[in-house]
C-alpha positions in Angstrom: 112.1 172.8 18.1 114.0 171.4 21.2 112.0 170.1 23.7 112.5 170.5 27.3 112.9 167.5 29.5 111.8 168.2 33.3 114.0 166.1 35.6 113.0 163.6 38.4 114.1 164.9 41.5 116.5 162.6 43.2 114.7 160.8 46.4 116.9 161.6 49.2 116.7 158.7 52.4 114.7 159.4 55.0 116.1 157.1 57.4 114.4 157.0 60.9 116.1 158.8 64.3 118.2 155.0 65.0 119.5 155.1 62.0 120.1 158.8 60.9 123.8 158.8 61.8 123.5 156.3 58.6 123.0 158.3 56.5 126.0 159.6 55.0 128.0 156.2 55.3 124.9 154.7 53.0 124.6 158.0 50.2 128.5 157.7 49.7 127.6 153.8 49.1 124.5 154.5 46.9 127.0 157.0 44.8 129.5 154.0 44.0 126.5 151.3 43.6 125.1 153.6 41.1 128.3 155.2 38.9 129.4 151.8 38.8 126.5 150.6 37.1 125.5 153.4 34.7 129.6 153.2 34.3 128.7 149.5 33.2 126.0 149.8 31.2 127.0 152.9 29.2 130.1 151.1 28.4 128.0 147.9 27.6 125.3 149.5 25.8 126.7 152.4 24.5 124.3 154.8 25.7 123.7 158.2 24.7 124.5 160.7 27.8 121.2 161.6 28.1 120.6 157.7 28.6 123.1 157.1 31.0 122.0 160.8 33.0 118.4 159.1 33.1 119.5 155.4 34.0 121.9 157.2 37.0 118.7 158.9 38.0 116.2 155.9 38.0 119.1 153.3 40.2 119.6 156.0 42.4 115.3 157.1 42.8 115.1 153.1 43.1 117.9 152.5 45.4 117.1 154.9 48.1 113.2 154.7 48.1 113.8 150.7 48.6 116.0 151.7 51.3 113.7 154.0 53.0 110.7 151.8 52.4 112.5 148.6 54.4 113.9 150.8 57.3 111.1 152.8 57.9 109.2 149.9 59.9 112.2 149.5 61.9 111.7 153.1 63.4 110.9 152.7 67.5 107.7 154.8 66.9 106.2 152.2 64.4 106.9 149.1 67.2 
């Protein structure tokens, strides 16, 4: 019996009003960070594709909510 694996949804960035027209500069960046590590490690580590789907996943969920979470108290609301 195959079992069903329920997917993380990616964290998207939730960048503040000063920074918003960031946004699509740093998701194209986050993109290349991330393929080019899973690219690495798969390589590396011969993972499986499920492996490299999940490690993709996790650098990106990690990436972007460390981004959000240092340029959220930069927002002119929070000063």
């Amino acid at each position: 019996m195959a079992t069903c694996e329920q997917k993380t949804p990616l964290t998207s960035l939730d960048l503040p009003n000063e920074f918003e027209d960031l946004t699509g500069i740093l998701q194209t960046d986050l993109k290349v960070i991330v393929a080019t590590l899973a690219s690495r490690a798969s390589e590396r580590l011969l993972l499986t594709r499920r492996e490299s789907q999940h490690l993709r996943r996790t650098l990106w969920n990690n990436l972007a909510r460390a981004i959000n979470e240092v340029v959220e108290p930069l927002s002119a609301d929070r000063r």
